[in-house]
C-alpha positions in Angstrom: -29.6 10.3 -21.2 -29.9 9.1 -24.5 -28.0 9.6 -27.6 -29.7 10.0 -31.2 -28.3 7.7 -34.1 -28.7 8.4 -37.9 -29.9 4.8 -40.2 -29.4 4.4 -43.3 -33.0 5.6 -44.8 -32.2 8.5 -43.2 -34.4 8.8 -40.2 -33.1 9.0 -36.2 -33.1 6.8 -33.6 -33.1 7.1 -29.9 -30.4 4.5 -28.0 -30.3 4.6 -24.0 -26.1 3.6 -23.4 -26.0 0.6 -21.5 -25.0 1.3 -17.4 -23.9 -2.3 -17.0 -20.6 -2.9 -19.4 -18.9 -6.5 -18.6 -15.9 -6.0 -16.1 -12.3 -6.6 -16.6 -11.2 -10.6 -17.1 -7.9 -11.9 -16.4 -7.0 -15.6 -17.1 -5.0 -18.2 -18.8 -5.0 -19.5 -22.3 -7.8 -21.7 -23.3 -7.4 -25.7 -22.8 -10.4 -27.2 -25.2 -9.6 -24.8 -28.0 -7.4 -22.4 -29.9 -8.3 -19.0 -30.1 -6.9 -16.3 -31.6 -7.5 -12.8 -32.4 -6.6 -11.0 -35.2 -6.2 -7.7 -33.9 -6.0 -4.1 -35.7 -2.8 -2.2 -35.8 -3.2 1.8 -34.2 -2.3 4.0 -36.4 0.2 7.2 -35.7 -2.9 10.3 -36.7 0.2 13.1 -36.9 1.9 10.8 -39.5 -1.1 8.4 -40.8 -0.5 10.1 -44.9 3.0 10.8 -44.3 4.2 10.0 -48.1 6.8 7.8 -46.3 4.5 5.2 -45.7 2.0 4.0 -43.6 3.6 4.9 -39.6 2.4 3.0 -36.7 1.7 4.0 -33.1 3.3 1.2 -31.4 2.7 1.2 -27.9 -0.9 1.8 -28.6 -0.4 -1.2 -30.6 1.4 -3.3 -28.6 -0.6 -2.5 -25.5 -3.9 -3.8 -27.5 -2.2 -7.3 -27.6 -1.2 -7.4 -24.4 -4.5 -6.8 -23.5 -5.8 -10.0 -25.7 -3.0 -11.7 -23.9 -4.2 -10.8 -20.6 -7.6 -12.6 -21.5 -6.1 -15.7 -22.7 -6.4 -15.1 -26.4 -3.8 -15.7 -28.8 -2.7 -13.0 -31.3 -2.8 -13.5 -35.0 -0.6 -11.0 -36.2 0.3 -8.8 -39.4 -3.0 -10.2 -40.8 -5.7 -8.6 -43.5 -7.3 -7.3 -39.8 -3.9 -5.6 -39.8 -4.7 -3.6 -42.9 -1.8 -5.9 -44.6 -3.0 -5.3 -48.6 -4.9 -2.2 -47.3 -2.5 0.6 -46.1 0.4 -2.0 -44.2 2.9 -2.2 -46.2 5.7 -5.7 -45.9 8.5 -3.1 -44.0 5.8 -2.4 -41.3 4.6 -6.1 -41.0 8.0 -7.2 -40.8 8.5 -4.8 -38.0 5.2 -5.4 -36.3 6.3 -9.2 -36.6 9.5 -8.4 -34.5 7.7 -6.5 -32.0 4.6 -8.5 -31.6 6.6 -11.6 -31.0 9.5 -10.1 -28.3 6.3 -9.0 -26.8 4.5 -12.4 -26.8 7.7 -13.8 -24.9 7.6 -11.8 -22.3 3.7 -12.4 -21.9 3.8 -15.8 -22.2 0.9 -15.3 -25.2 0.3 -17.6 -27.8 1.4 -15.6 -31.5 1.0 -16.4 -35.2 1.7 -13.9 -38.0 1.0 -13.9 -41.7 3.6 -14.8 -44.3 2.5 -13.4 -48.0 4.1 -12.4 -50.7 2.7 -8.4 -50.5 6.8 -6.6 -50.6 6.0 -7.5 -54.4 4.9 -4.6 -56.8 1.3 -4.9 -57.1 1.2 -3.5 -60.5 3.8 -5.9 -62.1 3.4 -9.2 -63.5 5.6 -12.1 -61.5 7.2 -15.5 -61.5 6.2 -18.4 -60.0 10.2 -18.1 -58.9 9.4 -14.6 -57.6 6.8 -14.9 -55.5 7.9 -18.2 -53.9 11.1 -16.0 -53.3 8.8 -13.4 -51.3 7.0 -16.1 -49.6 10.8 -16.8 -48.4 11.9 -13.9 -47.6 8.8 -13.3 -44.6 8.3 -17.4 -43.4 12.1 -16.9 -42.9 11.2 -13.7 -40.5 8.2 -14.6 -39.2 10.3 -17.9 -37.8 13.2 -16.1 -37.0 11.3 -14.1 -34.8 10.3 -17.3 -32.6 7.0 -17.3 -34.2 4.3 -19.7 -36.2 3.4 -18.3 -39.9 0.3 -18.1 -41.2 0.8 -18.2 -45.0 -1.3 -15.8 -46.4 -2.6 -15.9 -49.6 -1.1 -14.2 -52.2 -2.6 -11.5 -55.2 0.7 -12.5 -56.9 0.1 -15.6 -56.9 -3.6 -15.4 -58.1 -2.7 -13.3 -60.7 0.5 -15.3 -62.2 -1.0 -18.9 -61.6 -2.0 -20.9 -65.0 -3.6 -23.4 -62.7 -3.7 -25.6 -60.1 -0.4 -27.2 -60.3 1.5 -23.7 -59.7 -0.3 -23.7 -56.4 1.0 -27.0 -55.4 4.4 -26.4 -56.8 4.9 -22.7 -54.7 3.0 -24.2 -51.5 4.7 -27.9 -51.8 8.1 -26.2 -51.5 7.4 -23.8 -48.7 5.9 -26.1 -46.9 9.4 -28.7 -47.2 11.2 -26.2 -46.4 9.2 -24.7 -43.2 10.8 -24.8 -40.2 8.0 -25.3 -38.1 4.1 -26.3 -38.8 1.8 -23.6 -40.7 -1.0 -22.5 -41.0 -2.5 -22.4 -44.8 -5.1 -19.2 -45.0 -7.8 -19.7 -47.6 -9.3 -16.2 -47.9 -12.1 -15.5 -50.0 -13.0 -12.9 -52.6 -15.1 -11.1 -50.5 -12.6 -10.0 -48.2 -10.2 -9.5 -51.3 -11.7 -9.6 -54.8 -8.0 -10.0 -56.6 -8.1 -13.4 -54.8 -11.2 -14.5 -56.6 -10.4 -18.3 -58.5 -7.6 -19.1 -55.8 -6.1 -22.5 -55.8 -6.6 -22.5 -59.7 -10.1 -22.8 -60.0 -13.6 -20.3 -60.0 -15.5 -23.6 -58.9 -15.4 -23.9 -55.5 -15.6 -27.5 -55.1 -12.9 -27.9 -57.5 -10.7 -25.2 -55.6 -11.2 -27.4 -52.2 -9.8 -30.5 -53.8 -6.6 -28.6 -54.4 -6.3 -26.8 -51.3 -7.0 -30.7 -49.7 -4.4 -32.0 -52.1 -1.8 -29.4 -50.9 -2.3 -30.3 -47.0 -2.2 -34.5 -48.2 1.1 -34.1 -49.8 2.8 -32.6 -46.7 0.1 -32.9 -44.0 3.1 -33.3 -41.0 3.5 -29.3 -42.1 0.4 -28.1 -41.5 -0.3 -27.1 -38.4 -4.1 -26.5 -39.2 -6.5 -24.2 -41.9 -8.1 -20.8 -42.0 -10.8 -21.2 -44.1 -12.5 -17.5 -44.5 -15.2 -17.9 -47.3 -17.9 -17.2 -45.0 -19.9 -20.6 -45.8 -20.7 -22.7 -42.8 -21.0 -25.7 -45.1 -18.4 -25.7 -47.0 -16.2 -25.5 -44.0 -17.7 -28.0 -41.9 -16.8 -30.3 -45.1 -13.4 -29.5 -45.8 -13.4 -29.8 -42.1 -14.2 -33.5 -42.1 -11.7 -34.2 -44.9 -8.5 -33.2 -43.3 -6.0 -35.7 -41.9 -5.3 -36.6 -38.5 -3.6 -33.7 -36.3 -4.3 -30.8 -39.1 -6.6 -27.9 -36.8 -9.0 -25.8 -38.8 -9.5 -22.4 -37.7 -12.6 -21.0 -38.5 -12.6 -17.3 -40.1 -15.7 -17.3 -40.5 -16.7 -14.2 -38.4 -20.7 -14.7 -39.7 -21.3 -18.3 -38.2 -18.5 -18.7 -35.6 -20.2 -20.0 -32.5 -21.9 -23.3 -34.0 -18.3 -23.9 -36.0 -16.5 -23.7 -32.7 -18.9 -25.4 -30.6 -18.7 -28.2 -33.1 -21.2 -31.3 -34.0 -20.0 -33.7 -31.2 -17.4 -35.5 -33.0 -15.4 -32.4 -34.9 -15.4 -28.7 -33.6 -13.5 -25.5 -35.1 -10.4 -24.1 -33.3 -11.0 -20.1 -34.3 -8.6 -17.3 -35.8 -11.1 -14.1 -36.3 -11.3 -10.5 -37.0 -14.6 -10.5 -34.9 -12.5 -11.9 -32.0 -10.7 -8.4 -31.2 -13.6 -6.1 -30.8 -15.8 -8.7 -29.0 -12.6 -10.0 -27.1 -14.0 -9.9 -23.3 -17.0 -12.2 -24.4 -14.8 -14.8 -26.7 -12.1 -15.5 -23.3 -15.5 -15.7 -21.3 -16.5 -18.0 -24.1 -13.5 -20.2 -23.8 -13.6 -20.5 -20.3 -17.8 -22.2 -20.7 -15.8 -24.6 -23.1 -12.9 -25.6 -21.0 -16.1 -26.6 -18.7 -17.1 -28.6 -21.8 -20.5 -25.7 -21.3 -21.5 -25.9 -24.4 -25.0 -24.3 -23.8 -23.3 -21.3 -21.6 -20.4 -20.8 -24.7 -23.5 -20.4 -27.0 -25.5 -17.7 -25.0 -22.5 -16.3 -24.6 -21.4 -15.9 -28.1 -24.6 -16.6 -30.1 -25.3 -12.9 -28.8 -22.1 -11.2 -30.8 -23.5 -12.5 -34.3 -25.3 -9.5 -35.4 -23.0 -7.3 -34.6 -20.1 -9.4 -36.1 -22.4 -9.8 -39.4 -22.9 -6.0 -39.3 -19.0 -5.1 -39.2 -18.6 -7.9 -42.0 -21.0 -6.9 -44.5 -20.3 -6.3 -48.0 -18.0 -4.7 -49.1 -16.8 -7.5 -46.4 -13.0 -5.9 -46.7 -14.1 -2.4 -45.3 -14.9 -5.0 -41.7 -11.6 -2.9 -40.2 -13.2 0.7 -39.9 -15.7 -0.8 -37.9 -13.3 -2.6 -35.6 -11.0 0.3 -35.3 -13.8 2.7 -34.1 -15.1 -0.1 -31.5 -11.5 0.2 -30.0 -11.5 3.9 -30.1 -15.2 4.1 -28.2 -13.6 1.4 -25.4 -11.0 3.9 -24.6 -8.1 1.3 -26.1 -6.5 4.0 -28.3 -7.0 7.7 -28.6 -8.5 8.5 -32.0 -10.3 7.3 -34.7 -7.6 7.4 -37.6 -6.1 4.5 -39.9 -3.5 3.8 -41.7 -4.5 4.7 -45.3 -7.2 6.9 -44.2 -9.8 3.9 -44.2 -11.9 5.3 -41.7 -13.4 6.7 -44.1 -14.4 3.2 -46.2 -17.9 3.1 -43.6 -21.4 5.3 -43.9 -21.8 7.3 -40.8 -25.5 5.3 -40.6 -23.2 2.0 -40.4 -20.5 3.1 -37.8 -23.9 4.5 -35.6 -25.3 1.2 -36.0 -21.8 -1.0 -34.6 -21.8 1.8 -31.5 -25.1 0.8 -30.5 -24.7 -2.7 -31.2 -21.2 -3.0 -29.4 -22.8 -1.3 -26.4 -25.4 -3.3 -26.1 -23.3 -6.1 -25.6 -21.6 -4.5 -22.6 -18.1 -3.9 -24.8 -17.3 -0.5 -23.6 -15.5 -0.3 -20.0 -16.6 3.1 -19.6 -19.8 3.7 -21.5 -19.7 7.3 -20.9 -16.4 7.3 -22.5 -18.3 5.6 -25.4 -21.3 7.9 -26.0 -18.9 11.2 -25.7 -16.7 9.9 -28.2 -19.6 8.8 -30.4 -21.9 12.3 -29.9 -17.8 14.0 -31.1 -18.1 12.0 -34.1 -21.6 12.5 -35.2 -21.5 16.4 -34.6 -17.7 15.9 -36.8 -20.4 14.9 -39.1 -22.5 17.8 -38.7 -25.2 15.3 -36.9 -26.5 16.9 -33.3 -26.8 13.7 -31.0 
């Protein structure tokens, strides 16, 4: 059988479902390297536009983690994968903190969550004393929910800063008053345009020497980085220039394998979006690396890139729908709905092209699951498969 895709110019294509999809993997956590996922939240599709708020399913939810658990991934929680500034609103994240953490406990699985400052209105105009206030009010949470905060970073923030110095004055006193390490996320404006000239300045060389500055002045804080500006380069620099015992993370879902696999001397630890759809390959990935096999971990992952480049293409924010629908097409979670109604924010051409990629990698358990669900969603459409 084969199933026939729309592209983007319009024409059809004919794809053959793969017969051979990777089997299950159970294992530990990963000994050379950090990874963690940041997974997607499943959305409630009787109650997705209740006017309440965004309402989450949450064993659907909950089961996806302990899923990554099972594999020996870590969860990054409440993060932009989350839909957090997109549809998640701080009540929900606080809630998903809670839940997420009791339920790394009892797995045993490593957890981080993101600490912002989102509970703030985002049409108002704030105070340095304000939003400090809000990045309180969820490190306090995230910690007294037994877990590590990623401190997120903040529209407030880029919106009310007059420059550099009210970046190292709101992240020099969470950071003394932390109870724990944390992780600092640097995300750039192409996965949220409000956070365009972060840490002060437009230039980005300029911007790195404050977001260095802020690590130096409390470095015994900071657990590590997640650098997410999607420029291999620049990260393998800022990489070189962080003191002793500070990890960086890699979010940078379009050259991730030669980040982690490093240059011989420094590698990346990982935190990704990509990480939960392609999440059998990455803990088979980890496992060629605890073997210090660097070649295997590179054919292994090297093979994920297009499709991780296709998801994260401009506009790089929309990367969710695509990760979403790859979870619905495994069988993970019963519908194709988001918080928000942001499965709408991808072309039909583009969700047709992430099927077929995703398959070909072997990421659906049941592949005739897969092509059902996809043929359903292309005759919604009014496309006969």
């Amino acid at each position: 059988m084969s199933i026939r895709l729309p592209s983007a110019d319009g024409t059809y294509r004919m794809h053959r479902p793969n017969t051979d999809p990777l089997t299950p993997l159970a294992c530990g956590p990963a000994r050379s390297r950090a990874f963690y996922s940041a997974a997607h939240v499943v959305a409630d599709p009787l109650a997705a536009s209740a006017e309440a708020g965004p309402v989450v399913d949450w064993e659907a939810t909950l089961a996806f983690r302990r899923r990554l658990w099972a594999q020996g991934l870590g969860v990054a929680e409440a993060m932009d994968t989350a839909q957090r500034g997109m549809g998640l609103d701080w009540p929900t994240a606080a809630e998903l903190i809670r839940r997420s953490a009791a339920e790394a406990r009892e797995a045993g699985g490593r957890i981080v969550c993101g600490a912002g400052t989102d509970q703030l209105p985002a049409d108002g105009a704030h105070s340095l004393a304000a939003i400090t206030a809000a990045y309180e009010e969820q490190l306090a949470h995230t910690e007294a929910c037994g877990a590590g905060a990623v401190l997120m970073a903040s529209r407030a923030l880029a919106a009310a800063a007059r420059g550099p110095e009210d970046y190292l004055e709101v992240y020099g006193g969470l950071l003394r008053q932390s109870a724990r390490p944390v992780v600092l996320h640097w995300l750039g404006p192409m996965f949220d345009p409000a956070l365009a000239g972060y840490w002060g300045h437009e230039d980005l060389d300029e911007a790195t020497d404050v977001f260095l500055k802020v690590i130096a002045e409390c470095p015994q804080k900071v657990d590590g980085i997640k650098v997410s500006l999607l420029d291999a380069d620049r990260e393998v620099g800022i990489r070189r220039r962080l003191p002793a015992g500070v990890r960086c993370y890699t979010g940078d879902d379009y050259h991730y394998p030669e980040l982690i696999a490093g240059d011989g001397e420094l590698a990346c630890d990982a935190l990704l979006g990509i990480f939960d759809p392609i999440a059998p390959i990455a803990a088979r990935a980890a496992i060629a690396l605890d073997r210090d096999d660097v070649t295997g971990f590179r054919e292994l992952l090297d093979p994920t890139v297009p499709l991780s480049r296709h998801l994260f293409a401009p506009p790089t924010r929309f990367y969710k729908t695509g990760v979403v629908l790859l979870a619905w097409l495994a069988g993970y979670q019963e519908h194709f709905t988001m918080v928000g109604g942001l499965q709408s924010a991808r072309s039909l051409p583009h969700l047709a092209t992430a099927y077929e990629l995703a398959d070909g990698l072997g990421l659906f358990p049941d592949p005739e699951l897969a092509e059902d669900r996809m043929r359903r969603l292309l005759s919604v459409h009014g496309v006969e498969s």
